[in-house]
N, C-alpha and C positions, 0 to 999 in steps of 0.2 A: 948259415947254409954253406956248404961245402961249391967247392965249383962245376962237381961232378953231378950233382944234384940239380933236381927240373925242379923251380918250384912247382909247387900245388895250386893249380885253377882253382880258381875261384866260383863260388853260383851266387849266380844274384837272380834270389827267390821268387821276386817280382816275374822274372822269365819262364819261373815254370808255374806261377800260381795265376794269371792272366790267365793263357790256354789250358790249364789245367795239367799240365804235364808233367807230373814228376820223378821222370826218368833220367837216371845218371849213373857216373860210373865213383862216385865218390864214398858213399857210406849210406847203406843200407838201414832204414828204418830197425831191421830187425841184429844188425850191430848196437847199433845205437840203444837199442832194449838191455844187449849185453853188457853193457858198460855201463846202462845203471843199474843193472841186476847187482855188478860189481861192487858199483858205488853205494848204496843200500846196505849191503852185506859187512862195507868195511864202517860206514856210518854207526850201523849197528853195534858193531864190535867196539867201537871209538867210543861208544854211549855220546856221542852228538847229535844232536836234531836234522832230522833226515824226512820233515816234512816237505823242504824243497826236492829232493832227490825222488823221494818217494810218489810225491805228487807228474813230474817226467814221466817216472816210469808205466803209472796208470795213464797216460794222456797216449805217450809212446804206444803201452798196450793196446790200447783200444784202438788207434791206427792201424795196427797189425791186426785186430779181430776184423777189423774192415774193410781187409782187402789191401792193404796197403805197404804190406811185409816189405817186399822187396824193392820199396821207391824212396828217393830222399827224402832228409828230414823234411820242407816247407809242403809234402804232403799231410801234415799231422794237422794244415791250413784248415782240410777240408772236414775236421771235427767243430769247425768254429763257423762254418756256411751251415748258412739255413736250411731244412727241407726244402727238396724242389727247386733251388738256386743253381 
């Protein structure tokens, strides 16, 4: 790291999965869809197994079909609570 540079905050997931809050200013659920969309793509191309990537990227998606596009990743938590929880 340069001296001119901030590092990067950290989130510790625990703080927003507790209250439920998954709001921040770091990386967007629906970023994060784009850079596996990316990593898929080049998976593909590589002819490498891209069951790990691939499997994100549906986990990722379906966050995003739920309302949750634009909140950090530890919101993808709440595909893993139970109905009603």
């Amino acid at each position: 790291m340069r001296l001119d540079e901030k590092p990067i905050p950290k989130i510790d997931p625990m703080l927003m999965m507790r209250p439920r809050d998954y709001t921040g200013d770091q990386c967007s659920l629906h970023t994060h869809v784009g850079a596996l969309a990316h990593l898929v793509s080049l998976s593909t191309e590589a002819g490498v197994d891209k069951r790990f990537p691939d499997t994100l990227f549906a986990l990722y998606h379906a966050a995003i079909a739920a309302g949750l596009e634009g909140k950090e990743l530890p919101a993808v938590y709440e595909l893993f609570r139970p109905k009603g929880a």
